[in-house]
C-alpha angles and dihedrals in degrees: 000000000000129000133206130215136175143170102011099167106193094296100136084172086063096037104057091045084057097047088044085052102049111041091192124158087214145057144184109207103208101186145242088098110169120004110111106009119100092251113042085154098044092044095053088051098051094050083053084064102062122101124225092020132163115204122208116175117240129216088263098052084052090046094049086046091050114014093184091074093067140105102274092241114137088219087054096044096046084043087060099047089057101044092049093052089050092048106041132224087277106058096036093055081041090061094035092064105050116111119290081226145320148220109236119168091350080300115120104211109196137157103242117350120332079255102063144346091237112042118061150159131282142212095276120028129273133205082252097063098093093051092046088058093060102203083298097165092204124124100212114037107190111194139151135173096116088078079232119134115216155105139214148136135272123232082249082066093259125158113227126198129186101182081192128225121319086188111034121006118193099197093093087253107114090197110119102249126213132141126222118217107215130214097257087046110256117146113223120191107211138198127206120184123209143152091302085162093058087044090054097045086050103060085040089051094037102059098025122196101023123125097215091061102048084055085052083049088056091040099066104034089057105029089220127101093253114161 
């Protein structure tokens, strides 16, 4: 059984309920990994602990490697500086060379879409699917990025799956969100629940006074976007 798991966002709390949840022997590792949560350290290490794991590189472990890339957003950008520092050089350029995405099984696995780490699908369909596909051939497409759990087909007969996110999930549901790919195929989206309120009072507490992480505060406690 494989589990999936995507935007983590260095929330070891969300995390652990998922991997004691899942009790799976192998994992898809589907990026953006620490910025934003209260334990980017703690959460990399964890990941390197899993057996059986394949890595992809999000938008945000671009972005810590080459801040320059990012949105120019003083929360983001603060955000980045502290994660960085948390992390070290090693592991950032670590993060920032894993694969953009991979075929495994006749399955892509990408961040947010085969064409980009940054633009991605949504829940119903839009007139940009068939360029964010990107003549990808693959039957089953698994993505994340939008924080959004679901999964649907394309209008090429494609199968997408957003797992959702482990760390930070933006569907106002605060359940940590994964999927598990089972040996016969089927795709199940799954909800954990855990102490979203205590995750969100840590990376408050942890990086005090910055304005990035009282957003992510807010984040967590709500599962929405709100500023």
């Amino acid at each position: 059984m494989l589990a999936l798991l995507y935007d983590v966002h260095g929330n070891l709390a969300a995390l652990e309920a998922v991997l004691d949840d899942a009790r799976a022997d192998t994992f898809v590792l589907g990026g953006d990994y620490g910025l934003f949560g209260p334990w980017p350290v703690e959460t990399v290490e964890r990941l390197h602990g899993l057996p059986n794991a394949v890595w992809i590189r999000g938008n945000v472990d671009r972005w810590t490697a080459h801040p320059g890339d990012a949105p120019d957003d003083a929360l983001i950008r603060d955000a980045i500086a502290d994660c960085s520092e948390a992390l070290g050089t090693a592991v950032v350029d670590e993060l920032d060379g894993l694969a953009e995405q991979l075929v495994v099984d006749g399955v892509r696995y990408c961040h947010a879409s085969p064409l980009s780490d940054l633009r991605s699908f949504m829940p119903s369909a839009t007139a940009e699917e068939d360029e964010l596909l990107d003549g990808a051939s693959e039957q089953r497409i698994v993505f994340g990025h939008t924080h959004l759990q679901f999964k649907r087909g394309t209008a090429t007969g494609a199968e997408l799956i957003n797992p959702g996110s482990v760390g930070m999930p933006f569907d106002g549901d605060p359940r940590a969100a994964y999927a598990l790919l089972h040996d016969d195929g089927r795709i199940e989206l799954r909800r954990v629940a855990y102490d979203h309120e205590a995750s969100g009072t840590a990376v408050a507490e942890r990086f005090a006074g910055a304005a990035w992480a009282a957003r992510s505060a807010r984040r967590l406690r709500t599962a929405t976007m709100c500023d």
